[in-house]
C-alpha positions as CSV (number, residue, x, y, z in Angstrom):
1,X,9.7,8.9,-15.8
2,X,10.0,10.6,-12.5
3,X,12.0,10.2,-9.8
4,X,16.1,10.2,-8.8
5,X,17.9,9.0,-12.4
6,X,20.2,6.6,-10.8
7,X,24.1,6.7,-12.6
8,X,24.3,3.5,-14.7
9,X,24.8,1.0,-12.4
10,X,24.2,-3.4,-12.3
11,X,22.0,-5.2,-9.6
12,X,25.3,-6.2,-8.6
13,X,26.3,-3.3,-7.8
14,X,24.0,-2.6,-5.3
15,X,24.4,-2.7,-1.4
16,X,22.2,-5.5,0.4
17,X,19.1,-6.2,1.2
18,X,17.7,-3.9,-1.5
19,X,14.6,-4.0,-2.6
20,X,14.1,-4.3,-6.6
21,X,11.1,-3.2,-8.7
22,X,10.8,-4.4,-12.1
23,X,9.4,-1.7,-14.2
24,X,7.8,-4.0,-17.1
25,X,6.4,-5.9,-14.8
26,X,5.0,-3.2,-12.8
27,X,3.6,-0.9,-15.8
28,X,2.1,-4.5,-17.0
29,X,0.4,-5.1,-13.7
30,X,-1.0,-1.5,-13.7
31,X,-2.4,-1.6,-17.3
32,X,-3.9,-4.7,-16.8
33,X,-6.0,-3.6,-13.9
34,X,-7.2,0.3,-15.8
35,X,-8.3,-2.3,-19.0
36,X,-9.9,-4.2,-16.5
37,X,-12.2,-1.6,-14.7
38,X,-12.4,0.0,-18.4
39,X,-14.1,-3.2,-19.8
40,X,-16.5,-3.6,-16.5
41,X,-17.2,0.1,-16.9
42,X,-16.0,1.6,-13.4
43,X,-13.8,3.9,-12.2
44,X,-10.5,2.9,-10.7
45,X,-9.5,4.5,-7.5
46,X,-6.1,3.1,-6.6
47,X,-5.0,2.7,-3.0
48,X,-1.7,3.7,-2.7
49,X,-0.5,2.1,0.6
50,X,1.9,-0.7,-1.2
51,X,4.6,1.5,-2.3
52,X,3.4,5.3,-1.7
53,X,5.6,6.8,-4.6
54,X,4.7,9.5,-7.2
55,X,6.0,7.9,-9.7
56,X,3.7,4.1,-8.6
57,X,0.5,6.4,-8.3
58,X,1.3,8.0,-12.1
59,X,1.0,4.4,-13.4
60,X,-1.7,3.7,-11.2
61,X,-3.9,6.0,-12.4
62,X,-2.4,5.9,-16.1
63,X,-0.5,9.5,-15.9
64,X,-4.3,11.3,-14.9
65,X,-3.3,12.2,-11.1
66,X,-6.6,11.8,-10.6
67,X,-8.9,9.1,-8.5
68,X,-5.7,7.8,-5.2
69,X,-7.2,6.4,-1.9
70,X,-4.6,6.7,1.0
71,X,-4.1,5.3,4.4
72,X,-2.9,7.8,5.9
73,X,-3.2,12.2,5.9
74,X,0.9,11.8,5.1
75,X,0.3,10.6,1.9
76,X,-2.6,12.6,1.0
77,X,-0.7,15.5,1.2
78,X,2.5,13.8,-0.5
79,X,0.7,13.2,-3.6
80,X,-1.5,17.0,-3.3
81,X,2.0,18.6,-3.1
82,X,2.6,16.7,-6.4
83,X,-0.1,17.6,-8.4
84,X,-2.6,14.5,-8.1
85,X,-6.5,15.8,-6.9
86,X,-9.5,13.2,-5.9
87,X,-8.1,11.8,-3.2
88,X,-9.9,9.6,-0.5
89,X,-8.3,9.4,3.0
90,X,-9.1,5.9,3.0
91,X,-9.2,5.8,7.5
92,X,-12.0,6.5,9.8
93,X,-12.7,9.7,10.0
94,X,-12.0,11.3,13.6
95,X,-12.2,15.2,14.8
96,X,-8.4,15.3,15.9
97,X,-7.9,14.8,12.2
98,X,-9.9,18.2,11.2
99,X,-7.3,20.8,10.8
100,X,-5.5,18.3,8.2
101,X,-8.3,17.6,6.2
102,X,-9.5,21.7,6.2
103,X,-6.4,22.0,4.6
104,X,-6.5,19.5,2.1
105,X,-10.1,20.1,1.2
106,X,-8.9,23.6,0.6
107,X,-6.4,22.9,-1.5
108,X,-7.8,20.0,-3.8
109,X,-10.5,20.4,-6.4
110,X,-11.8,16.8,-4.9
111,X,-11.1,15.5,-1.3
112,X,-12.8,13.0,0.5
113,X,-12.7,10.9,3.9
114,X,-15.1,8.3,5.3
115,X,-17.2,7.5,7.9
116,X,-18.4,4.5,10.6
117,X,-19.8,6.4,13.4
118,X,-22.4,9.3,14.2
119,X,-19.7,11.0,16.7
120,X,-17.4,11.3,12.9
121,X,-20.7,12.6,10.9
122,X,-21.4,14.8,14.1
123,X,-17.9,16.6,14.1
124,X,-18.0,17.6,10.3
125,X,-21.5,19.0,11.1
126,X,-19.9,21.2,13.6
127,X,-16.9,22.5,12.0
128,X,-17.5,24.3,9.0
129,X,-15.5,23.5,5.4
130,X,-13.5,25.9,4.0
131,X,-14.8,28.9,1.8
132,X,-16.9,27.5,-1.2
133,X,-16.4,24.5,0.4
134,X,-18.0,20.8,0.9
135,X,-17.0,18.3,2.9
136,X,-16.7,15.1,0.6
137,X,-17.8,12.0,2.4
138,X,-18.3,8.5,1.7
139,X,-19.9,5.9,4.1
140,X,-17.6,3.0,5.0
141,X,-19.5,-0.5,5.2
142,X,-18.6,-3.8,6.8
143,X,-19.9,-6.6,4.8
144,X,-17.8,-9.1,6.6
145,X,-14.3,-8.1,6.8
146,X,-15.1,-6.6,10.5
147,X,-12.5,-4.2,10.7
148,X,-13.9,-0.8,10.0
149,X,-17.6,0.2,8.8
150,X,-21.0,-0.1,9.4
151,X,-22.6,-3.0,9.2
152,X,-24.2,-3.7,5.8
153,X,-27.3,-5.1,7.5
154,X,-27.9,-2.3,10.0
155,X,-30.2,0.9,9.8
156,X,-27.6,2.9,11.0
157,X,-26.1,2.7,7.4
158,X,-29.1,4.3,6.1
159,X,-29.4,6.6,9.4
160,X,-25.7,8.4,8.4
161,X,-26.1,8.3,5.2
162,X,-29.7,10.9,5.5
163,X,-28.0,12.8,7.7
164,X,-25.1,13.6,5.6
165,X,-27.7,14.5,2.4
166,X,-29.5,16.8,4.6
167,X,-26.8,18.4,6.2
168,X,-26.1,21.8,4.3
169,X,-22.1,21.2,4.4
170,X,-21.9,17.8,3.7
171,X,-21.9,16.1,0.3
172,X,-22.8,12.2,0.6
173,X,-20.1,10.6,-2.0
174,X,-21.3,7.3,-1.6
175,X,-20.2,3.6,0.3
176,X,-17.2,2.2,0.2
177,X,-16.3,-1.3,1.4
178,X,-12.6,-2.7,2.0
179,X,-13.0,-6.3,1.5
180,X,-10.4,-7.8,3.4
181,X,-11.9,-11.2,4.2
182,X,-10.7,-12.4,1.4
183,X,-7.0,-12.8,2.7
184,X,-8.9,-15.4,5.2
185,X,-9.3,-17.9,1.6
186,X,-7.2,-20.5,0.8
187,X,-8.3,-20.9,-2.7
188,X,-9.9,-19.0,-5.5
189,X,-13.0,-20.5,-5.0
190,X,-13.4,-18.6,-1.4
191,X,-11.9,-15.5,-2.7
192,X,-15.1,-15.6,-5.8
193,X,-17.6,-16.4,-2.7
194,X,-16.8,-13.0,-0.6
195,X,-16.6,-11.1,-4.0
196,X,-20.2,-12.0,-4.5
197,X,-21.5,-12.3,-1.2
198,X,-19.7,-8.5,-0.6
199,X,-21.3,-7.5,-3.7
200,X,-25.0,-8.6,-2.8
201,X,-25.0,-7.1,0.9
202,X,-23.4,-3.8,-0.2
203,X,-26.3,-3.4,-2.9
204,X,-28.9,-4.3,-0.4
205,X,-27.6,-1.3,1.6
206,X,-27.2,1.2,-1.5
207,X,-30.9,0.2,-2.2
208,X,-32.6,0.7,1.4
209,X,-30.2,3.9,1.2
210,X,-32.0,5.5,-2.3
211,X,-35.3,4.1,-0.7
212,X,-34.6,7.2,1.9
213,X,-34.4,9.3,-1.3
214,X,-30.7,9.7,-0.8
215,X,-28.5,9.5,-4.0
216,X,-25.4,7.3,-3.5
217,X,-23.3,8.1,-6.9
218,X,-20.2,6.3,-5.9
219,X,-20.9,2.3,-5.2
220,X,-16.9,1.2,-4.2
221,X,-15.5,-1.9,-3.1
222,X,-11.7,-3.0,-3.7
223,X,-9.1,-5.8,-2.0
224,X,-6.6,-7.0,-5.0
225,X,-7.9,-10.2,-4.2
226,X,-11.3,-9.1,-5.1
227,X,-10.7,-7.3,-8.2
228,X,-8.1,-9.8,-9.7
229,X,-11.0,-12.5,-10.1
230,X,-13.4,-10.3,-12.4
231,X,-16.9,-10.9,-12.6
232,X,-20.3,-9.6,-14.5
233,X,-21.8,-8.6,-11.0
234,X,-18.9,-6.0,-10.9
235,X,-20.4,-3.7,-13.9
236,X,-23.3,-3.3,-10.7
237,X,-20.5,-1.3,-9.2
238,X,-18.7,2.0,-9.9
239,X,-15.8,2.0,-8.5
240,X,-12.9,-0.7,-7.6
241,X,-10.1,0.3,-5.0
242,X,-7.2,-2.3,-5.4
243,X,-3.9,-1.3,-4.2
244,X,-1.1,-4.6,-4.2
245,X,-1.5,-5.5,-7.6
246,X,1.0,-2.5,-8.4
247,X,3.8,-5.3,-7.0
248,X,1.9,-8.2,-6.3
249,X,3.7,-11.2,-4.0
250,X,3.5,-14.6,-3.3
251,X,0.2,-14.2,-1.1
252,X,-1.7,-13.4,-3.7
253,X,-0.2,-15.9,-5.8
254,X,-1.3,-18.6,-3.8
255,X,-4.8,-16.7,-3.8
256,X,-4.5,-16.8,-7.8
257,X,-4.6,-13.1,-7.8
258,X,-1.6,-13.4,-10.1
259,X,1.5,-15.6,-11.2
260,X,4.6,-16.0,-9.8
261,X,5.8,-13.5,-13.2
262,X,3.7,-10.9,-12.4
263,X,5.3,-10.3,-9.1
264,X,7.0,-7.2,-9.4
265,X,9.2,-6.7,-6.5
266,X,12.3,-8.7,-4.8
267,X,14.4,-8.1,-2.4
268,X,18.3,-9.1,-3.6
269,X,20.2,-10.3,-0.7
270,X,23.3,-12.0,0.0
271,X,25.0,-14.9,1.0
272,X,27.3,-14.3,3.7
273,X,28.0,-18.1,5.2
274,X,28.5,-21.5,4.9
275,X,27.7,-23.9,7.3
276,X,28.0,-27.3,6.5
277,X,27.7,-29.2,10.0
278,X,24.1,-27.9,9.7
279,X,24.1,-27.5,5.4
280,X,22.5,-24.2,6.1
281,X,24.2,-20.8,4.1
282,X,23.7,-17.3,6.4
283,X,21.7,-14.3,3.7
284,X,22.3,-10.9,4.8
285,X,18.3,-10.3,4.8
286,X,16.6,-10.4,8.1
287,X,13.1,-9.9,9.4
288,X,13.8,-5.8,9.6
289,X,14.6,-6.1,5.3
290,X,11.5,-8.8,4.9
291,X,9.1,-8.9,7.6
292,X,7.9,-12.4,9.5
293,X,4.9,-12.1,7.8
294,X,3.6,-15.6,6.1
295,X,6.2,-17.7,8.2
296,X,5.2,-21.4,8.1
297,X,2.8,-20.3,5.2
298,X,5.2,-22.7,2.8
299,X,7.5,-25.1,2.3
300,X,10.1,-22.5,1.5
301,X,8.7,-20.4,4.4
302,X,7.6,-17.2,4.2
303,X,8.6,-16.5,0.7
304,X,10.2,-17.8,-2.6
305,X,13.5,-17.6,-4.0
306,X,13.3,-16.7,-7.6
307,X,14.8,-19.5,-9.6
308,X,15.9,-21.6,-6.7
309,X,12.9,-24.0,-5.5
310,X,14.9,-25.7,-2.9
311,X,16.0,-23.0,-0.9
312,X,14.0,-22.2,2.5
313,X,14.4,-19.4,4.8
314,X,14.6,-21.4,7.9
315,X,14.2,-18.7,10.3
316,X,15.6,-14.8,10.5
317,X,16.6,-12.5,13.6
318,X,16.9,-8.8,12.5
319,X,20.2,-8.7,10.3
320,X,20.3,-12.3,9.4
321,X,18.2,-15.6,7.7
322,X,19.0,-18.6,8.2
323,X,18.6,-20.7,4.8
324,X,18.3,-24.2,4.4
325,X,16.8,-27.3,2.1
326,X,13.3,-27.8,0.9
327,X,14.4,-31.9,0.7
328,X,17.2,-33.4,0.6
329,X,20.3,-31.5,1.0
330,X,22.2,-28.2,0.0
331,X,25.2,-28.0,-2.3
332,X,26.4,-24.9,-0.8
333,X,28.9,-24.5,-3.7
334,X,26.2,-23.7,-6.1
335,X,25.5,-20.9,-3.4
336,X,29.3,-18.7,-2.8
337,X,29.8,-16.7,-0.7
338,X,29.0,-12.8,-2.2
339,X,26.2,-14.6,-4.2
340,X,23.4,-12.9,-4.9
341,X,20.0,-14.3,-3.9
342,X,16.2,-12.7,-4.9
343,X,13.6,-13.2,-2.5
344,X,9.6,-12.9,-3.4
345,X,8.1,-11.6,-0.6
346,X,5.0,-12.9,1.4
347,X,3.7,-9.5,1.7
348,X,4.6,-6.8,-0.6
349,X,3.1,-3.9,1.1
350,X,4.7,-4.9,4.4
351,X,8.4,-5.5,3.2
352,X,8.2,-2.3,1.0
353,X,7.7,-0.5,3.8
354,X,11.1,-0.8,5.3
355,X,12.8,0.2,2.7
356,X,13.8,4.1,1.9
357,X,14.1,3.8,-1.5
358,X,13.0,1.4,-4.2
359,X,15.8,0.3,-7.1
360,X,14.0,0.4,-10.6
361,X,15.2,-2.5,-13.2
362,X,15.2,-2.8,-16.4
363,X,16.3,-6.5,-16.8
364,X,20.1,-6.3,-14.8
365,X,20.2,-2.6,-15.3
366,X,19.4,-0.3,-12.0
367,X,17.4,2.5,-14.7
368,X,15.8,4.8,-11.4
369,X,15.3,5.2,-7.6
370,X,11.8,6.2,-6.7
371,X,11.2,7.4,-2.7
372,X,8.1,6.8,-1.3
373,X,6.7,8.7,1.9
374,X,7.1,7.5,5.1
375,X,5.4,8.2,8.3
376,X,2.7,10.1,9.4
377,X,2.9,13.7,9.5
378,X,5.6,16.5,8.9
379,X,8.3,17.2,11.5
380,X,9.6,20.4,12.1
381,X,12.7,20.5,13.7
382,X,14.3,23.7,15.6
383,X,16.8,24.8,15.7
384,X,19.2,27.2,17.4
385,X,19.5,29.5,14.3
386,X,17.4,27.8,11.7
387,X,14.2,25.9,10.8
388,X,14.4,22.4,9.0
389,X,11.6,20.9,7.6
390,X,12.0,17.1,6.9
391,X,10.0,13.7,6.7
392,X,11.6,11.4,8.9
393,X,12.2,8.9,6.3
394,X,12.7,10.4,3.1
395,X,15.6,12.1,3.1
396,X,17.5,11.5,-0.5
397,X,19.6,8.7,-0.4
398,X,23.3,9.6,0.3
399,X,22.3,12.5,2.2
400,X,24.9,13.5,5.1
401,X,24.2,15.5,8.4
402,X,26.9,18.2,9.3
403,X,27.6,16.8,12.7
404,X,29.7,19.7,13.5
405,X,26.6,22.3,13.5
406,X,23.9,20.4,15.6
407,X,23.4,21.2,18.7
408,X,24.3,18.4,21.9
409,X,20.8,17.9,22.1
410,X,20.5,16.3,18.6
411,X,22.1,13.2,17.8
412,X,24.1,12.4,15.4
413,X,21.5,10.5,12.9
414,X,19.7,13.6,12.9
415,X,16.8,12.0,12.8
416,X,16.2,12.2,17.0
417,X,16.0,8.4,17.1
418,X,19.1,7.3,18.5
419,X,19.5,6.6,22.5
């Protein structure tokens, strides 16, 4: 297993709010899913946005390094620096991103981005790849998510994707489709309905496409929701592109993506208050260690405790939640002050993002700490007499600035972020 080898250490040992990952959990949650595209027959290409570690993609993709879609150029060249090749920047294409991709296309067997618009096609037309060289390219499609891609029903689909097969540095990879919709369902049922209906429009387009005489080898479309509700029209397909199920949370519980024990991540927090005038206790987890996200979604607001039904997080600032009753009352004594408390999260990809580093479990045992990448590009910072390179964000954990040799113009986080 990769990653910093923590010193034997207890949950309780941790500082809080500190985000937990179960490892059983999470290696269960990632075999499940390569069995799954195994038995439809396609290829999994995991999307690595929820928790953007090496050692999260190695599960992913069951120790190949091969077959990642990213959201952002960062993380494409995290994982290429780490050995992992087929990568999809999974993000509209634009010319400002050119000299990135150059270099990654350069450097990896397989690299791909994708595509929405003729100005994108028309820039990798103009710039030439590097030596020996294609650009890898797959058309994005909107079959009813509208956030990014062509429209399923339109010839401009079928326009883009000629002009990528005849142009002589371009290699048509096939249609992808993001199907995010189905975060708009409130019950299996409508999750099944935009599976299918995504399914059928996509085809249409792949066939009108190969009626040009354009081969589309890869046929792609992904959401967790999507791909956790199996179905024979998937084995049409050749490739799903799921991402949260690594983790999971309690929104895709309540889309019956998964159970409430497949959720591999909490965030341990503490109680720091008593109140009884208002029998509310104080947690030291605000929105900046969980995120707003899902608020009013339930009766215990935006999340779950684990193993506590009747607790609700009333309401957060940035430090603090404020936790109450589901009905009835609290006995705060069940609840002392220094208690632990472990919060499911709404959103898994959203609350692991604030977080620096993730604490691996092994039932009460802290066995790793994985970093993931943060940000969106490489900062160099100069110096008077010296060159750092750094990503804001993942500096090892424990890692102290000499404040006696920056310069006045650097403050004193060393990160340039403070006033």
């Amino acid at each position: 297993m990769e990653g910093h080898k923590s010193s034997v250490r207890r949950v309780g040992d941790l500082d809080t709010p500190a985000l937990l990952i179960d490892l059983a959990k999470m290696r269960d949650n990632c075999t499940k899913t390569l069995a799954q595209c195994t038995e439809l027959g396609v290829t999994l290409r995991a999307q690595t946005k929820t928790h953007k570690t090496i050692e999260g993609a190695v599960l992913q993709t069951g120790g190949t390094r091969r077959g990642l879609v990213t959201s952002t150029l960062r993380e494409c060249e995290f994982y290429a620096d780490h050995g992992f090749d087929d990568i999809l920047f999974g993000f509209p294409f634009i010319a400002h991103h050119m000299t990135r991709v150059a270099q990654l296309t350069k450097r990896l067997e397989k690299f791909h981005v994708f595509v929405d618009s003729q100005v994108a096609v028309d820039a990798l037309v103009a710039n030439s790849p590097p030596p020996g060289k294609m650009w890898s390219v797959f058309l994005a499609v909107n079959c009813g998510y509208n956030r990014e891609g062509i429209r399923w029903d339109s010839a401009d689909g079928e326009d883009l994707a000629s002009q990528m097969h005849k142009a002589s540095t371009v290699t048509f990879a096939g249609v992808y489709v993001h199907c995010g919709n189905t975060y708009r369902a409130t019950q299996a049922g409508d999750v099944k309905q935009v599976r299918d209906e995504t399914i059928e429009r996509l085809l249409d387009l792949v066939g009108r496409i190969r009626g040009r005489g354009v081969p589309c080898p890869v046929v792609g479309i992904g959401s967790t929701p999507t791909c956790s509700h199996p179905s024979p029209s998937m084995k049409r397909l050749t490739e799903l592109h799921p991402g949260n199920y690594i983790f999971y949370d309690v929104q895709q519980m309540t889309l019956g993506s998964c159970k409430q024990d497949d959720i591999a991540c909490c965030v341990a927090t503490r109680v720091v208050g008593h109140y009884p005038d208002r029998n509310q206790l104080l947690i030291d987890c605000g929105f900046t260690g969980l995120t707003k996200q899902g608020m009013a979604q339930l009766p215990s607001g935006c999340c779950i405790f684990r193993d506590q039904p009747n607790l609700k997080l009333e309401k957060m600032t940035q430090e603090i939640g404020n936790v109450s009753a589901v009905k009835d009352s609290l006995n705060l004594e069940e609840f002392p002050v220094g208690s632990m408390l472990f919060i499911l999260p709404w959103h898994s990809c959203a609350t692991a993002a604030l977080y620096p580093v993730y604490h691996v479990v092994e039932g009460d045992a802290v066995v790793a700490e994985w970093r993931p990448t943060r940000g969106w590009l490489l900062v160099k910072l100069d110096w008077p007499d010296t060159a750092v390179w750094t990503t804001l964000t993942t500096m090892p954990a424990g890692f102290v600035w000499d404040e006696q040799s920056l310069p006045d113009t650097i403050c004193s986080c060393g990160r340039g972020l403070c006033d």
